[in-house]
ChimeraX commands (.cxc) that place a marker at each C-alpha (Angstrom):
marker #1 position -11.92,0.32,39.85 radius 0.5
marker #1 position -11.59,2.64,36.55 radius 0.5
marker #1 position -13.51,2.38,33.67 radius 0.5
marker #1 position -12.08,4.35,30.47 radius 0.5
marker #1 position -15.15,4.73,27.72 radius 0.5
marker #1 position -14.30,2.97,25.05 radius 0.5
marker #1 position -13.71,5.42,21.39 radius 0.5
marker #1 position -12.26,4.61,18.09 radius 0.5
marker #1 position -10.16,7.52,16.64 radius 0.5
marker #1 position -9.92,9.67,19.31 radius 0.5
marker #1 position -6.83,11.15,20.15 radius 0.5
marker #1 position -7.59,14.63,20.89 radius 0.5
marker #1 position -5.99,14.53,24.40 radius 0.5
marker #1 position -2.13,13.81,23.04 radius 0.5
marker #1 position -2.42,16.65,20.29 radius 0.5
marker #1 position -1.39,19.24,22.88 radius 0.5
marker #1 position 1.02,17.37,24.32 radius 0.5
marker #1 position 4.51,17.87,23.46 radius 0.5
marker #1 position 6.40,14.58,22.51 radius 0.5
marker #1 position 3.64,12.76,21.20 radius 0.5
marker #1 position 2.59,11.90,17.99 radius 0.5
marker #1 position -1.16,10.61,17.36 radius 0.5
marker #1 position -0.99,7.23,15.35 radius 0.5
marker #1 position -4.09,5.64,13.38 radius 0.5
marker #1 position -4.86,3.05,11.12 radius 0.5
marker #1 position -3.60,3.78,7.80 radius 0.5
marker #1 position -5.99,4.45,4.98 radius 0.5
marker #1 position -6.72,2.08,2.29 radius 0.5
marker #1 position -4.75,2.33,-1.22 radius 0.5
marker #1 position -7.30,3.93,-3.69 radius 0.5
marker #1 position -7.06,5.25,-7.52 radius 0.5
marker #1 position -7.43,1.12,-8.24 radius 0.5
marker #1 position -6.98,0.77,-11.54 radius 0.5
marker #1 position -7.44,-2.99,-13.34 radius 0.5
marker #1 position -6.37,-3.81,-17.07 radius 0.5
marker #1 position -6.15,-7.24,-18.78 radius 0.5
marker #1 position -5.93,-7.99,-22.42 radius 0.5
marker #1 position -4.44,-9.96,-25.07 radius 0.5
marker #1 position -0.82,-9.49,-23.26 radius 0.5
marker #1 position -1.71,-10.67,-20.15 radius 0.5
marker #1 position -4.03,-13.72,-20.63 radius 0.5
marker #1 position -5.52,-15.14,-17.77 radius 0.5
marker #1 position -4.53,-12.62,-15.78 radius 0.5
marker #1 position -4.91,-8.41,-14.63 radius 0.5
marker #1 position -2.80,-5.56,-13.58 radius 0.5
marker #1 position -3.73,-3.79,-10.91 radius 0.5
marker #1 position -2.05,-0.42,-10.34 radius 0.5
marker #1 position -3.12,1.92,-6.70 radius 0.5
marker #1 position -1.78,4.94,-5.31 radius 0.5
marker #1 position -0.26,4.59,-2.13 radius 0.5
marker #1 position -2.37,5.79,1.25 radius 0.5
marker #1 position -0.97,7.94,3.84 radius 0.5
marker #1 position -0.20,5.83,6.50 radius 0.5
marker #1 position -1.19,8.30,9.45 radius 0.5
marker #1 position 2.25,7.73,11.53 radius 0.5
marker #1 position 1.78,4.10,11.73 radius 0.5
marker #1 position 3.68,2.12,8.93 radius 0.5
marker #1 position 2.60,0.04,6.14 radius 0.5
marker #1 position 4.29,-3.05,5.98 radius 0.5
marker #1 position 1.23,-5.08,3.62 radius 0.5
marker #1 position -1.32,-4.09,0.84 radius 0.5
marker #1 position -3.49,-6.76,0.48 radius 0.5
marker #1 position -5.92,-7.29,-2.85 radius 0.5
marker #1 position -8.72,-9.68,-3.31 radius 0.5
marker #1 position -10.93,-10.77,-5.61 radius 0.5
marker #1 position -14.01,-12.23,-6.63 radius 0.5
marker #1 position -15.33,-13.54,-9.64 radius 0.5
marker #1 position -19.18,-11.64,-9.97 radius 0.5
marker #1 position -20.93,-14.63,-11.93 radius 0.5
marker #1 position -18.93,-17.58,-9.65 radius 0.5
marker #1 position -18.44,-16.63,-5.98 radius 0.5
marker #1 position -15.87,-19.58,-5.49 radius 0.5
marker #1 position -13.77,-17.88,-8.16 radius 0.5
marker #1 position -11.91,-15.68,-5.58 radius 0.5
marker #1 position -7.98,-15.53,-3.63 radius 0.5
marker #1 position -6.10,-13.05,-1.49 radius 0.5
marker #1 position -2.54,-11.83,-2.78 radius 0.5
marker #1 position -0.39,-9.80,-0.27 radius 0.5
marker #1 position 2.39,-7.70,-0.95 radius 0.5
marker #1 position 4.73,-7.05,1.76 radius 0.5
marker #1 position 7.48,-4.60,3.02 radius 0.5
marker #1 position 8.30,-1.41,5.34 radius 0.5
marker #1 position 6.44,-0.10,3.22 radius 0.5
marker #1 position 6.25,-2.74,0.24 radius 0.5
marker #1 position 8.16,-1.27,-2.33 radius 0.5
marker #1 position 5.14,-1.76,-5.47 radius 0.5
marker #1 position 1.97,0.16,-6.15 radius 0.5
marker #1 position 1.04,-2.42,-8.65 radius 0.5
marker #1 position 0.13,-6.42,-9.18 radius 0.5
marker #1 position -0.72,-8.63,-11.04 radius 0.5
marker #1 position -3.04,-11.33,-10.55 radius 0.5
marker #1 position -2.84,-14.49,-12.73 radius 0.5
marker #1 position -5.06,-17.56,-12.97 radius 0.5
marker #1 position -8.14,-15.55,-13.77 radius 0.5
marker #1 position -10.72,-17.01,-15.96 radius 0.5
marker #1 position -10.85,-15.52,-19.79 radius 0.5
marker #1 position -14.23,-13.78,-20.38 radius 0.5
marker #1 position -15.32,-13.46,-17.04 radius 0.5
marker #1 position -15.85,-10.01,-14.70 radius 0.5
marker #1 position -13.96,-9.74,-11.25 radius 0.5
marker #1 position -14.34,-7.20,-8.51 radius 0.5
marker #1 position -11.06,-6.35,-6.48 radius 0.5
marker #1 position -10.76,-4.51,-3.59 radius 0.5
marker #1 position -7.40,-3.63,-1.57 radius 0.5
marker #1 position -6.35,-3.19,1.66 radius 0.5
marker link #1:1,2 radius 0.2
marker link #1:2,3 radius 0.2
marker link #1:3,4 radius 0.2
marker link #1:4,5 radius 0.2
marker link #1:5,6 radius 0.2
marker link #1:6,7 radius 0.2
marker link #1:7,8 radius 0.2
marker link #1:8,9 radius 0.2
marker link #1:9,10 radius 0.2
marker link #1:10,11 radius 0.2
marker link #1:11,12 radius 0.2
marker link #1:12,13 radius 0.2
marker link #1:13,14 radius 0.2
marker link #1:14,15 radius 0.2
marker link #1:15,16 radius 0.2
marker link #1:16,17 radius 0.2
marker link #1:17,18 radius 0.2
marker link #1:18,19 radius 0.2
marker link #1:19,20 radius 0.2
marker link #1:20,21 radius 0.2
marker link #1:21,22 radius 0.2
marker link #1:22,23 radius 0.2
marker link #1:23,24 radius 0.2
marker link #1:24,25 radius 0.2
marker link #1:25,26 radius 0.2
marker link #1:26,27 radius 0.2
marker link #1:27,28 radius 0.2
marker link #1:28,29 radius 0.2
marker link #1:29,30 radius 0.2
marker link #1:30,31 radius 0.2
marker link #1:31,32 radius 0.2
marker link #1:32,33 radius 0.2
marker link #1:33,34 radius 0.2
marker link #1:34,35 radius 0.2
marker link #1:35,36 radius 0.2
marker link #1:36,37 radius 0.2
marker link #1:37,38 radius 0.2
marker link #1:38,39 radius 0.2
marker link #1:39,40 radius 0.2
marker link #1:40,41 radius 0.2
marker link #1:41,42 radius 0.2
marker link #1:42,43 radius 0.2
marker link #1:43,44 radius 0.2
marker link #1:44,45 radius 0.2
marker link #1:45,46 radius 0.2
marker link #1:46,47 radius 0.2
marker link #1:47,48 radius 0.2
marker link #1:48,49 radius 0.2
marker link #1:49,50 radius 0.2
marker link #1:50,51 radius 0.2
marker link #1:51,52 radius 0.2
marker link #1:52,53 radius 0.2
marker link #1:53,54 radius 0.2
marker link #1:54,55 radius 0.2
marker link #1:55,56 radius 0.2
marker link #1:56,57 radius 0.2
marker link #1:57,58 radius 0.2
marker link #1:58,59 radius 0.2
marker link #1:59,60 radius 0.2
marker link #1:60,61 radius 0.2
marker link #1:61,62 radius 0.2
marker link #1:62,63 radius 0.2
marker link #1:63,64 radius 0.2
marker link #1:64,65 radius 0.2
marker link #1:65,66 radius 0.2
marker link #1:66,67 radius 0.2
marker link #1:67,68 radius 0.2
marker link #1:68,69 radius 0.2
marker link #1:69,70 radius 0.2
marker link #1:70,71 radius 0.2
marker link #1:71,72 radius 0.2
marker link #1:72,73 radius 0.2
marker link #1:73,74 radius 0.2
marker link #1:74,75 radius 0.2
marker link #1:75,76 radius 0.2
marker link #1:76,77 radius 0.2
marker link #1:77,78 radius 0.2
marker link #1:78,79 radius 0.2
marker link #1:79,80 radius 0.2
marker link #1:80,81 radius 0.2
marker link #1:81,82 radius 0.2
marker link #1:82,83 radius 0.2
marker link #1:83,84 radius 0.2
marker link #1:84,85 radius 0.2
marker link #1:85,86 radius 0.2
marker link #1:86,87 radius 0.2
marker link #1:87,88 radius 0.2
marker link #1:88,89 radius 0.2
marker link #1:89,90 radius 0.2
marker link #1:90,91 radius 0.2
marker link #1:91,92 radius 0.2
marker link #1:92,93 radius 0.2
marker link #1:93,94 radius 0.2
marker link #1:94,95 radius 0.2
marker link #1:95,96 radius 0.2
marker link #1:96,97 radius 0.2
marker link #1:97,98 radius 0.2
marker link #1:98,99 radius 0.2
marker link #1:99,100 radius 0.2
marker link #1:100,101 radius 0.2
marker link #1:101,102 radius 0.2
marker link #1:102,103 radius 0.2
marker link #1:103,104 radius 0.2
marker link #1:104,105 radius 0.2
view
């Protein structure tokens, strides 16, 4: 019986081989920019730039969020496609005066 160690990330062994390419996970959308205001009530726009998806396609961004002073405040919105076809969202049914924290995926 083989046993093959177990690594995350490693692909060193196909990156001399011809007729490979190495795929990862791709990274996380960053630059996350949030705005609300008297335009969008109730709501935020989130812009992102776009990750490099390291040979393995995006086909979902997900953003969540959290209201900081009520924990139950929070929801999940996906936005999907090979690869989805926005860098921005907006999130409605937030509640006026209050702080969120989002995060994407």
């Amino acid at each position: 019986e083989e046993t093959y160690p177990q690594s995350t990330n490693n692909f060193t062994k196909w990156l001399s081989s011809p007729g490979y390419f190495t795929f990862d996970y791709p990274n996380k959308p960053y630059d996350v920019v949030g705005e609300s205001g008297h335009s969008l009530p109730s709501a935020a726009n989130l812009t992102f730039t776009a990750p490099n998806d390291n040979n393995d396609g995006i086909v979902e961004y997900r953003v969540t969020w959290t209201n900081v002073n009520k924990a139950y405040d929070t929801g999940t919105q996906s936005l999907l496609g090979t690869p989805p076809s926005t860098d921005s969202v907006v999130i409605y049914n937030l509640t006026n005066g209050q702080q969120y924290t989002f995060s994407t995926e």
